[in-house]
N, C-alpha and C positions, 0 to 999 in steps of 0.2 A: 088648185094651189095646195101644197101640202106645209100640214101645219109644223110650226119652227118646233126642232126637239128643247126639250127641257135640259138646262144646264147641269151638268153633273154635280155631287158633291165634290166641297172640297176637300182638295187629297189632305192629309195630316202627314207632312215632313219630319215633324220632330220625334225624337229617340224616347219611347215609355221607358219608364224605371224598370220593368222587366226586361227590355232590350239593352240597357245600357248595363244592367248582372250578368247576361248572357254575355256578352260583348269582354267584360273581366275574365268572366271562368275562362272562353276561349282563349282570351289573348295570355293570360297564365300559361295555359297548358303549353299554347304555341312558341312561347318566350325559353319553357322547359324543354319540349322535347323536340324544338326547329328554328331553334336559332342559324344566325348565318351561317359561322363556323360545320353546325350540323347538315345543313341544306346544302350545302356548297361542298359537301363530303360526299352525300347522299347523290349527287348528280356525276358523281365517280365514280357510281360501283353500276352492277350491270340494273338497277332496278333502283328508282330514288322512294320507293316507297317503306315508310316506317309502319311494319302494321299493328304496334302496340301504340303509335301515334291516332292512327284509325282506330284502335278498340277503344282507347280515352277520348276521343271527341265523338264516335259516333252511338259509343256504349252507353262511357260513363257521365256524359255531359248529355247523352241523348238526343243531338244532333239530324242524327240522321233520319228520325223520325217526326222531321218538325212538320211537315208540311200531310203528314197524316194524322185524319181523324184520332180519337182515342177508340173509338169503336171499330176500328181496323187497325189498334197495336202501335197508334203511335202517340205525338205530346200533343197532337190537336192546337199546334201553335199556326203561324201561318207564313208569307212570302217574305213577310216583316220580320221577323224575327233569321230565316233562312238567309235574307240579306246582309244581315249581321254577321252572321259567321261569313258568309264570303267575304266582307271588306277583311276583318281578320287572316283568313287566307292568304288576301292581295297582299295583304301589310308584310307577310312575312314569305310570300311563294311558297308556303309549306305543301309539297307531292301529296295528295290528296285527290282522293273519288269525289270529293261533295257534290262539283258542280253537275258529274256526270253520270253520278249515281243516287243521291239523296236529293236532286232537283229535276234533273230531265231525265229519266229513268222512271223518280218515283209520280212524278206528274202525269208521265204516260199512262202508268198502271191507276191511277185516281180517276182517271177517265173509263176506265175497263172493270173496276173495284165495284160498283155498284151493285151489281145483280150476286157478286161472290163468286167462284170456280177459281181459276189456279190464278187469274189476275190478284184476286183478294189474297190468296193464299201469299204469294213471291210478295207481292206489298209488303205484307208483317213481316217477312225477314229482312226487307229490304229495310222498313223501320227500325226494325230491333237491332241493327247493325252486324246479324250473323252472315250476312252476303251481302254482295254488290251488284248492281248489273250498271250495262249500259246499252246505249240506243245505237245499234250499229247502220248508223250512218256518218256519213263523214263531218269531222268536225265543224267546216267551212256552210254546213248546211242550213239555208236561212229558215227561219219559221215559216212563210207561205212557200217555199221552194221545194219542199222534202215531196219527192218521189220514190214510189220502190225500185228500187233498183235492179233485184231480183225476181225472177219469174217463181222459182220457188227458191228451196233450202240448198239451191246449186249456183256457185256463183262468184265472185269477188267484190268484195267494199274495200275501197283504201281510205285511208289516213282515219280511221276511227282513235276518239282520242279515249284511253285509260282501257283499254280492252284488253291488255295484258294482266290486269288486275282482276277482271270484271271473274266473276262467279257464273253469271247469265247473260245473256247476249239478246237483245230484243232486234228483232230484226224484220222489218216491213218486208213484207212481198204484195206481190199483186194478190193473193191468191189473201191474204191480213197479215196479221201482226203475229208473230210465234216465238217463244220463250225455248232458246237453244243455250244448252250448258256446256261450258267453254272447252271442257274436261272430256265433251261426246264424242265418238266416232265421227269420222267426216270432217271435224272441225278443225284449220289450222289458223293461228295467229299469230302472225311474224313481224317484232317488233321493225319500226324505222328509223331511221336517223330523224328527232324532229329538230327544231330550230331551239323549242323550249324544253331545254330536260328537267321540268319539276311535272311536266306534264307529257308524258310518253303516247304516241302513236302508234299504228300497226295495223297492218294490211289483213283483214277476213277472207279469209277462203273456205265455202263449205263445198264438200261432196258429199250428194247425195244425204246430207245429215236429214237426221230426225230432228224435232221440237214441238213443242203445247202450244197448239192455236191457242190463241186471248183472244183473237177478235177478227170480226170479217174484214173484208176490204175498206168498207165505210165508215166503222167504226176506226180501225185501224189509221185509216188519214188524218180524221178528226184526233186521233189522243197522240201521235206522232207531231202533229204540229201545235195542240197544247202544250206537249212537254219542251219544244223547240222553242217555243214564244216563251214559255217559263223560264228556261235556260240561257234565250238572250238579254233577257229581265234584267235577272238576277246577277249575270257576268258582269254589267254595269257597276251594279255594289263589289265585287271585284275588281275592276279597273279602277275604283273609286279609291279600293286600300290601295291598290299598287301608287295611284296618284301620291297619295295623302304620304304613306313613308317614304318617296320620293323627296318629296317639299320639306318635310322635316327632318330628313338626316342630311338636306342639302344646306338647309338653314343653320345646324348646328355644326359640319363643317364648317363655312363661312365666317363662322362667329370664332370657332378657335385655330382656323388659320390665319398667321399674319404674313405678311409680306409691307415693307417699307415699313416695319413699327405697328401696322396697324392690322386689325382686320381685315382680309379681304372684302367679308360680307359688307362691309362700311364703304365702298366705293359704288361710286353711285350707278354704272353701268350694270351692276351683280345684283343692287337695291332691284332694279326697275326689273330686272328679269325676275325675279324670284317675286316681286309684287304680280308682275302679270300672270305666273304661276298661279300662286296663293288667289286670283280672281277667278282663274279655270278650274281649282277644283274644288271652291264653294259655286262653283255653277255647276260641277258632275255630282258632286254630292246634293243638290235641287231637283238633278230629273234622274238619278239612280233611286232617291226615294221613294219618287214620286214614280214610277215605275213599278219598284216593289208594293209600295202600297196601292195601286191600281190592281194587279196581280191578286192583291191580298184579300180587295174588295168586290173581286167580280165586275171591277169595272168595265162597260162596254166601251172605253175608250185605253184599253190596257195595250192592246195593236198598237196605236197612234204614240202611246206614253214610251213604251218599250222601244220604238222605230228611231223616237227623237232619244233615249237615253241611248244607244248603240251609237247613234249620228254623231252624238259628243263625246261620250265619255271614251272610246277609244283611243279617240284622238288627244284627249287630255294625259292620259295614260302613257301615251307614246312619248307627248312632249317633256312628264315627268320626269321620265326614266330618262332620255336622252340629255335633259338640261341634268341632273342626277349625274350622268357619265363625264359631262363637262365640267359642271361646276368644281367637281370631285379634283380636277386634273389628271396628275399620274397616276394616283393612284386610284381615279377611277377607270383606270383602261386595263387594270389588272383581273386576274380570274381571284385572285384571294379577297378582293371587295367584291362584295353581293350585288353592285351596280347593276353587272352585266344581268345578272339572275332575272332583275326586275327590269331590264328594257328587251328580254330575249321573251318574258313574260308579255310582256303591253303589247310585242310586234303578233305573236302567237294569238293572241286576244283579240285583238286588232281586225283579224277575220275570222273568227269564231263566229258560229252563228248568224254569217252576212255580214258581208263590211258594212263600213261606214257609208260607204255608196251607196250599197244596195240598199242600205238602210234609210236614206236623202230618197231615193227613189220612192220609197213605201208610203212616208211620209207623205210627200206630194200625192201619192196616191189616193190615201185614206182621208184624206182633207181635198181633194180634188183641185190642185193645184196644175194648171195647164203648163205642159213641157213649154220653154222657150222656145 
């Protein structure tokens, strides 16, 4: 008989006073320099990235280096605090590396950072916000699914998301894990039409390229699906903002459109939708927390936390945005209201990382939950 495991600690959901100043400085900045009017311009031009928006969140606010030690160059903060800036992200869709560069990028390399060579080295740049990289696999890639795709530096990856931007390119082979500079010989990146333009796609193609092994094949698996398990974590607290400005710019339409003299928000079919709303995204903001701070703690139960915040909170995200589009009316069906921005967001999100199936799937798995 083997003996029952010890129950974990309990997770801590609520917001420390250093996450709720972090959580201000961000949403200033993004108030400033990505408001709708600017996001909804920025998804017009050939690239929605602002990169003096990226040098003030990842420089000046120091963002980008939360999830790295101080002893490798970064704030020595943790998932907790990284969680934060994504819901602010969500809140406003601002065109942003974070989740692909300062989360599943730098998660990879924290797993490869230990002993130092060029893993350590890309890290601190990667903190310090003078480059980006990202995990050239495809966006849809779940944390236990990442295979290499390539036999070596020869080959194609599609739909990698922010690789237009990216500085480095990390890219799994069979052969491990290699640090390929976007700028190299060999290397071509050709953007896509995606669904969501605050977050750009694009097809990898190397010939014959050159890159800096980081790591062998075993190692290589293992910090490839760390940083994926990190990155579906934390997209939670992302769909979590997208939920959250959803419900309250729907709630404050409601309130000051009238129709027959009154309120619409005041009619009791609009009440009960927007209550069951307001119930689903104090239930995604429960297990996006608890998520991050699983994440945060090294918990051996971060798989299971991560499975079940993916399971919900996409779905909560979608229904935001979409009740958001309606609620809105007319002129929620327009391109000049942000609606769209944040349900082309929640759908793009939606399978990021492994749907919400695959992720129902895990779930049962990790808890040993026998198929019907």
């Amino acid at each position: 008989m083997t003996a029952p495991t010890q129950p974990s600690a309990t997770p801590d959901l609520l917001y420390s006073q250093d996450e709720e100043d972090l959580r201000s400085a961000v949403r200033a900045l993004l108030a400033d320099r990505a408001d709708a009017p600017t996001v909804i311009a920025a998804t017009e031009s050939d690239t929605p990235y602002d990169l003096r928006l990226w040098e003030a969140l990842a420089t000046g606010i120091g963002a980008a280096g939360l999830l790295v030690p101080e002893k490798l160059g970064g704030q020595g903060a943790s998932h907790r605090e990284a969680a934060v800036v994504l819901e602010e992200l969500g809140r406003s869709v601002a065109p942003a590396p974070y989740l692909t560069s300062s989360v599943v990028a730098t998660e990879t390399l924290l797993a490869l950072a230990g002993v130092g060579g060029p893993a350590a080295a890309l890290l601190a740049e990667l903190a310090s916000g003078a480059r980006t990289a990202v995990l050239a696999v495809p966006f849809a890639t779940p944390p236990a699914g990442a295979q290499a795709a390539l036999a070596a530096l020869d080959g194609t990856v599609r739909g990698i998301a922010d690789a237009a931007v990216a500085d480095v390119l990390l890219v799994p082979t069979t052969e491990g894990l290699y640090a390929v500079e976007t700028a190299a010989s060999g290397v071509a990146v050709d953007p896509l039409v995606p669904l969501d333009l605050t977050r750009p796609l694009a097809t990898l193609t190397l010939t014959a390229a050159t890159g800096t092994q980081l790591a062998t094949p075993e190692a290589s698996a293992a910090a490839v699906e760390g940083g994926l398990l990190a990155g579906a974590g934390l997209l939670a607290s992302e769909q979590l903002g997208i939920a959250e400005w959803c419900l309250t710019e729907t709630v404050r339409h409601t309130r000051e459109r009238h129709q027959f003299n009154r309120p619409v928000g005041s009619f009791q079919s609009l009440k009960h939708r927007m209550a069951q709303l307001w119930l689903e995204v104090v239930s995604a903001r429960a297990t996006a927390r608890n998520a991050a701070d699983a994440l945060a703690t090294g918990s051996p139960d971060a798989p299971l936390a991560v499975a079940v915040a993916q399971a919900y909170c996409s779905g909560v995200a979608v229904h935001a945005a979409e009740e958001c589009v309606q609620l809105h009316g007319g002129i929620g069906m327009t391109w000049e209201h942000p609606a769209h921005l944040y349900l082309k967001r929640a759908k793009a999100d939606s399978v990021a990382y492994g749907s919400a199936g695959r992720h129902r799937e895990a779930v049962a798995e990790l808890v040993e939950l026998p198929e019907p």
